[in-house]
C-alpha positions in Angstrom: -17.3 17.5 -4.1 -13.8 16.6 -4.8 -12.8 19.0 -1.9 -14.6 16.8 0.5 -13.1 13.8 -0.1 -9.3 15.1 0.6 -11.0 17.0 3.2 -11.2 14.0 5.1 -7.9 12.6 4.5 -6.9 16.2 5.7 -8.7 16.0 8.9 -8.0 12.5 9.7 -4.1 13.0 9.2 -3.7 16.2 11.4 -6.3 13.9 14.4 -4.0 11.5 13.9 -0.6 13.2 13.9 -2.0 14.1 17.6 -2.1 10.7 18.7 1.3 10.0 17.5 2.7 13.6 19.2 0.7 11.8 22.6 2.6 8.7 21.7 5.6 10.6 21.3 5.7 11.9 24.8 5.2 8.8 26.0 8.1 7.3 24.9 10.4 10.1 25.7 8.9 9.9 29.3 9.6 5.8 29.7 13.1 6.8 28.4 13.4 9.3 30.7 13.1 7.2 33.7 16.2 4.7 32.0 14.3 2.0 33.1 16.5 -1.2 31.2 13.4 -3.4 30.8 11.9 -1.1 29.3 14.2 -0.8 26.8 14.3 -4.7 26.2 10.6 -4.8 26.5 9.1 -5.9 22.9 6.2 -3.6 23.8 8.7 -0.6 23.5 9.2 -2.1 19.9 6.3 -1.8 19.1 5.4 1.2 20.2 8.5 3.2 18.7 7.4 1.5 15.5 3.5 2.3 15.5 4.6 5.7 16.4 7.4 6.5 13.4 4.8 5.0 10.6 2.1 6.9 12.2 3.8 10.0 12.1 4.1 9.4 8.5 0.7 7.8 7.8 -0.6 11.3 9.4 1.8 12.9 6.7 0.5 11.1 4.0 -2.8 11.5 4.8 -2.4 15.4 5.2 -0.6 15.6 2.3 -2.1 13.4 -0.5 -5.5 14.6 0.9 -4.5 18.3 -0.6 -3.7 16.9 -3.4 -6.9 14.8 -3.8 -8.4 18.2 -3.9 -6.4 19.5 -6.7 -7.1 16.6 -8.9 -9.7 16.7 -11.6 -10.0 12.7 -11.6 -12.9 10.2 -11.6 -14.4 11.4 -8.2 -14.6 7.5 -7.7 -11.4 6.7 -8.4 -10.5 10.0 -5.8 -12.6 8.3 -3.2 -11.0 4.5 -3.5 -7.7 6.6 -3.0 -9.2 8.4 -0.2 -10.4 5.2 1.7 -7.3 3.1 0.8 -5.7 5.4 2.6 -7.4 5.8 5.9 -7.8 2.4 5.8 -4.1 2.1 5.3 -3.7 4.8 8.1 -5.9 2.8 10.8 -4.8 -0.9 9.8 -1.2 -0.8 9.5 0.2 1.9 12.0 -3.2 1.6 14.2 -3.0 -2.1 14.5 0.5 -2.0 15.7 -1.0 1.0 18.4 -3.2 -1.8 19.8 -0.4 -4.4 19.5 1.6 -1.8 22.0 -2.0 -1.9 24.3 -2.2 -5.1 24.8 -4.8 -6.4 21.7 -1.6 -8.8 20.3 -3.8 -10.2 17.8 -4.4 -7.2 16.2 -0.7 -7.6 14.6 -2.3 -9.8 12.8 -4.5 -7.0 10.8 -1.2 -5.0 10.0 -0.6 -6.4 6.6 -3.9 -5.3 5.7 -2.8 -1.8 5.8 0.5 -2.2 4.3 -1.3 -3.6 0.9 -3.4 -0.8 1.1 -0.9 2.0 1.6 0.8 0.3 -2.0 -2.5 0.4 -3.3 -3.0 3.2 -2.7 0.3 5.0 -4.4 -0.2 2.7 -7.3 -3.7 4.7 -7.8 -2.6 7.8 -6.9 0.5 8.1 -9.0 -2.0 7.7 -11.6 -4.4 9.9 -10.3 -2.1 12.4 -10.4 -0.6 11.2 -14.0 -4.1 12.0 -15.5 -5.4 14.3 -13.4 -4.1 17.7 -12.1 -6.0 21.2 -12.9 -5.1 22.7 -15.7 
């Protein structure tokens, strides 16, 4: 059971990690063509940012999702860590994502996933105090 619920984390991160490779790309291409309002475009801002914490959201995902299945926890406790971190994932680098598309008052929603990614460590840190296979 415990498997399945890092599994997800797991899954989610390396999906994710795509989008922010795509993202990637992106970027390079618009600097690329040297276009100077681009560069002073807040959009561009926005963009970069959404795509340097989702690289590491996609990380974090990958990586404390492996460790969710090492952990001999309270499978509930395993699975508020599990969705505080997706929900993390999706609310704080995701909302800046739709920021960069044109939803601007999804910005709004980012500080949602900021509390949740320090929940989250708070709870794993924990998890992982109490919790690792012996």
């Amino acid at each position: 059971m415990k498997n399945q619920i890092g599994k997800k984390n797991i899954v989610f991160g390396l999906i994710y990690f795509i989008t922010t490779l795509v993202l990637g790309l992106f970027l390079a291409f618009k600097a690329k063509e040297g276009n100077p309002a681009w560069n002073d475009n807040p959009i561009h801002e926005i963009l970069a940012t959404s795509h340097v914490h989702g690289n590491l959201e996609s990380v974090l995902n990958i990586l404390l999702g492996f460790i969710i299945c090492q952990l001999e926890a309270n499978t509930g406790l395993l699975k508020i860590i599990s969705a505080l971190l997706l929900i993390g994932a999706i609310f704080h680098s995701g909302m800046l994502y739709l920021t960069g598309l044109g939803l601007s008052a999804a910005i709004n929603l980012a500080p949602i996933g900021a509390f949740s990614l320090i929940a989250t460590m708070a709870l794993m840190a924990y998890a992982v105090a109490v919790g690792f296979k012996r």
